[in-house]
N, C-alpha and C positions, 0 to 999 in steps of 0.2 A: 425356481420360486413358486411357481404353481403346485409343485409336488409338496412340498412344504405346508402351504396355505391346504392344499385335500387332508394331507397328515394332521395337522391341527383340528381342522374342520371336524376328520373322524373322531378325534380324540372327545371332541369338544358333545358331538352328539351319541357317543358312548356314555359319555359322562352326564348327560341330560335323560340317558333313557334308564340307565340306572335309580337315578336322581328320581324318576318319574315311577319307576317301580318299587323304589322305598316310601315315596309317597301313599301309593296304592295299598303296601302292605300293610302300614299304618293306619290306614283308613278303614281297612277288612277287619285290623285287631281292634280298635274304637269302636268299632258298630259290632264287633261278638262281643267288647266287655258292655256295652250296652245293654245288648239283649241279656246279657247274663244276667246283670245289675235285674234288671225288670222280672226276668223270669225269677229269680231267687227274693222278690220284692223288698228289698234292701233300703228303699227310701222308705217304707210303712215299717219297716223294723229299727228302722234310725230313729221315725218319728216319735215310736213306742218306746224308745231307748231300750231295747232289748238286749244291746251289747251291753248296756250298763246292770242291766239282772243277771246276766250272765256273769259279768266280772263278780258282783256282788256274791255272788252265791260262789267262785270259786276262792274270793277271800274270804267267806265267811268258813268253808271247809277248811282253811288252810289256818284260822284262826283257832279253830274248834281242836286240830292237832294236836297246836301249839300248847295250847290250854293245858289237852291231856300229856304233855311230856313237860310241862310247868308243875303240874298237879304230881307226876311219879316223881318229879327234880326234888319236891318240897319232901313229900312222904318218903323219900331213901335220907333225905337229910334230917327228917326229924328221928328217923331211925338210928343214924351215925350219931349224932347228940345224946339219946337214950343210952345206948350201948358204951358210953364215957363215963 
């Protein structure tokens, strides 16, 4: 019975030091995305909405394309029309 209850016992503080070292590692990766967050000052580029100029300017490129392959789509069809 004793040997049992040791068996469990180890199992049990295996399982807690594990348990304790996943904690820890978590706690190491939260305070490097912290400092990261800070050093790359992410909340003053939040508050500037920077992400939002960013997106803006890569829709407005991707509108600008569009435009120009809207504008050869029309002028090859006014072409095809002509040639009829």
């Amino acid at each position: 019975m004793s040997r049992q209850t040791t068996t469990l016992a180890s199992r049990r503080l295996k399982s807690a030091r594990e348990q304790v070292a996943d904690l820890r590692r978590e706690e190491e990766e939260r305070e490097q995305a912290e400092r990261w967050l800070e050093r790359e000052r992410w909340g003053e580029r939040l508050e500037r909405r920077e992400c939002a100029a960013v997106c803006g300017d890569v829709v407005g490129g991707f509108e600008k394309v569009c435009e120009g392959w809207r504008e050869r789509l029309l002028a090859q069809d006014d072409g095809i029309g002509v040639a009829m």
